[in-house]
C-alpha positions, -999 to 999 in steps of 0.1 A, spaced: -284 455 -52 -294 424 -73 -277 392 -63 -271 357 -68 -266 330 -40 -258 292 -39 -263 289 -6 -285 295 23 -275 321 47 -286 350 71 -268 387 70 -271 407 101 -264 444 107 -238 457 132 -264 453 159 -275 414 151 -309 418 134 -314 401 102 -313 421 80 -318 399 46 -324 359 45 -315 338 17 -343 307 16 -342 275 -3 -364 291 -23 -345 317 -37 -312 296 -45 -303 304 -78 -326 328 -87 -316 366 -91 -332 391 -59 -329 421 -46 -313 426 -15 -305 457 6 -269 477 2 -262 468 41 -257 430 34 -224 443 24 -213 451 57 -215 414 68 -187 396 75 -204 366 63 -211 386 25 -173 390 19 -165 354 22 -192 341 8 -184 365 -25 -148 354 -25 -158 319 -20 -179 318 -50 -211 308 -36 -229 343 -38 -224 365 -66 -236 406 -63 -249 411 -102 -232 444 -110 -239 446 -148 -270 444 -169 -254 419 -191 -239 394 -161 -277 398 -154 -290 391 -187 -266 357 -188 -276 342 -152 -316 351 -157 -309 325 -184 -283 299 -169 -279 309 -130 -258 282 -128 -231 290 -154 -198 290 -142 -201 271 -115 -185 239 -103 -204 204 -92 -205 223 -55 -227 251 -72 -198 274 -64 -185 298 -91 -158 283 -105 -137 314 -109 -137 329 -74 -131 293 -61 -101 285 -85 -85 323 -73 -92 318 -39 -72 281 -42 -47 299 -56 -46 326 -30 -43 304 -2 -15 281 -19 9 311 -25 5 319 13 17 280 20 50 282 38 69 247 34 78 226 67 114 224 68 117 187 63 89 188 30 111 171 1 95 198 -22 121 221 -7 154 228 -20 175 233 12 207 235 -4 218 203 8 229 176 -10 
């Protein structure tokens, strides 16, 4: 699998042993990387945070061997999974009782 990270980090099989290490060196920069980096905890949130990217197509390819950084915010993060997972989180937001934002019916 061919990805893309922003971000340092270390993926470990279910028995702890590193089984792929992103290094400074490689921020940025399209590698290959085993299939069993998927079964990380760590892969799943970094994905949906928008800091790693797994390069499924030929053409994503094609567009980050020639701007890794595209679509990405000033964190490095991609933009898109960061502005979703915003979004996520705020539709889960239950309002305290006393917020103002809330329409309790009172008046």
């Amino acid at each position: 699998m061919l990805i893309i990270s922003r971000v340092c980090a270390e993926f470990k099989n279910h028995a702890g042993k590193v089984v792929y290490r992103v290094s400074p060196g490689d921020l940025g920069l399209i590698r290959e990387a085993p299939e069993t980096i998927r079964e990380d905890v760590l892969f799943n949130l970094l994905v949906s945070d928008g800091s790693l990217e797994a390069v499924e197509s030929v053409n994503r390819r094609k567009v980050l061997e020639n701007d890794p950084m595209l679509g990405t915010d000033a964190d490095g993060k991609n933009a898109g999974a960061a502005a979703a997972a915003a979004t996520k989180a705020e539709g889960k937001r239950k309002p305290a009782k006393d917020d103002p934002g809330t329409d309790s019916g009172k008046q």
